[in-house]
N, C-alpha and C positions, 0 to 999 in steps of 0.2 A: 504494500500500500504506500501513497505518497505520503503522507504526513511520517510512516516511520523513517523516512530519508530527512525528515527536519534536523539540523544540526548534525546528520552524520558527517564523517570523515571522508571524502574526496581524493582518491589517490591516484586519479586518473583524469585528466579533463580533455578531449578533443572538440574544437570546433574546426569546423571544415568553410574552405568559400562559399560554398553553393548554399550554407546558411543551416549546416546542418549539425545540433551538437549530440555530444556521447559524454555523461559521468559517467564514471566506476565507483566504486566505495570500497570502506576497509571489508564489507562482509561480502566484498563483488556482485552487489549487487550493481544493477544499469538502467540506466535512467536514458533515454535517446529521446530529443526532442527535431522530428523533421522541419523543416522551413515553409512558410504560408504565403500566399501569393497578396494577399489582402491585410497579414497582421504582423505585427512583431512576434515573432516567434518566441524569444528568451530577451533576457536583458541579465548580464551577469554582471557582479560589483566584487571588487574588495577594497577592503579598509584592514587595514593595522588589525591584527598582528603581520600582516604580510607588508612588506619592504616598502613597495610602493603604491597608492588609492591608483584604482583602477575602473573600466567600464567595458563592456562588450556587446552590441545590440543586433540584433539580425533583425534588418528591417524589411517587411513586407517585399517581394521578391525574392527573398530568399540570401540576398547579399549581406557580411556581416562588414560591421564597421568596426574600425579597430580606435 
């Protein structure tokens, strides 16, 4: 279920161009988000603890912006 991936551990992260993302997790589990022609598919963040604040949007077509 999605809610038990809240706060898991992330040990894998790919986004692809075509707008397409893949988690993995500590318990491998996988999370695959395909790309929408009409919406933002994901929007990924990070903030502190990690080095640098960050953003990642795959917008409606499928393209992702860095």
């Amino acid at each position: 279920m999605l809610l038990d991936l809240h706060r898991a551990k992330v040990t894998v992260a790919e986004i692809r161009k075509d707008g397409r993302l893949t988690l993995t997790f500590a318990d491998e589990a996988v999370l695959a988000v395909a790309p929408d022609r009409q919406y933002e598919a994901f929007t990924v963040t990070g903030t502190p603890p990690v080095s640098r604040e960050f953003r990642l949007v795959a917008v409606p077509g499928g393209v992702t912006r860095w």
